[in-house]
C-alpha positions in Angstrom: 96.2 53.3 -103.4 96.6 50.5 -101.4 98.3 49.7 -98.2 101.4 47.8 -100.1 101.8 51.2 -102.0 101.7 53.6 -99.2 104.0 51.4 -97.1 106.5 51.4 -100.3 105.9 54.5 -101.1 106.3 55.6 -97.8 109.9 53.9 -97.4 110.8 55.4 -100.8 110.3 59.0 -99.2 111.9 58.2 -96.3 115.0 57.5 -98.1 114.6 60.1 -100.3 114.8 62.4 -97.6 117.5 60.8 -95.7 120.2 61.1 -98.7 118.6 64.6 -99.4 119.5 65.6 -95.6 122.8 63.7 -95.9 123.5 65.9 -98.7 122.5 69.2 -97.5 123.9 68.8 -94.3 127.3 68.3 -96.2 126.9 70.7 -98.6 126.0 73.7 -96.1 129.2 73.0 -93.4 131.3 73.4 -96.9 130.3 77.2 -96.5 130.1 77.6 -93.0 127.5 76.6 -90.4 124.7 74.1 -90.7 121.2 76.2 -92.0 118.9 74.0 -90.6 115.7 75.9 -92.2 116.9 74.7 -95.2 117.8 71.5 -94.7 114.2 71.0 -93.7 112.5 73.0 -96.7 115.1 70.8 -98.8 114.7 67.7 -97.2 110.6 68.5 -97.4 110.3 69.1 -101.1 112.8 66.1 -102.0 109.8 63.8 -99.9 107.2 65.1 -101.2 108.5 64.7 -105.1 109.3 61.2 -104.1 105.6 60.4 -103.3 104.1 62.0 -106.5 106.7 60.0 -108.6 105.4 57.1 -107.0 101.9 58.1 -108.5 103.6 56.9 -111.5 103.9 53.3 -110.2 106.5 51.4 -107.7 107.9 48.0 -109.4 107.3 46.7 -105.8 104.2 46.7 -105.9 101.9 44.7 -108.5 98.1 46.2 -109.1 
C-alpha cells in the first residue's frame, strides 16, 4: 500500500460513509426518530467494506 492508495482509498470510504449516513438518516425519521447508534454501527461497517474492496485495486491508482 502506498500513500496514493490510502489517500484514494481513504476518500472512497469517506464517501461511502457519507451516502450510507445520508441514507440511514432518511431511512430511520421514515419510522420515527433518528437512532443514532445505528446510524454509526451502519455508517461503520459500510467504511470499513469500502477499504477492503479497495484491497482489490482502485483504477486511480496505477501499481
Amino acid at each position: 500500500m502506498t500513500i496514493k492508495w490510502l489517500k484514494a482509498a481513504g476518500i472512497r470510504a469517506l464517501k461511502t460513509a457519507a451516502q450510507t449516513a445520508i441514507g440511514v438518516i432518511g431511512a430511520t425519521t421514515v419510522f420515527g426518530e433518528v437512532n443514532w447508534p445505528v446510524v454509526g454501527g451502519t455508517v461503520l461497517l459500510a467504511t470499513v467494506t469500502s477499504l477492503l474492496t479497495s484491497l482489490a485495486g482502485l483504477p486511480e491508482v496505477n501499481e
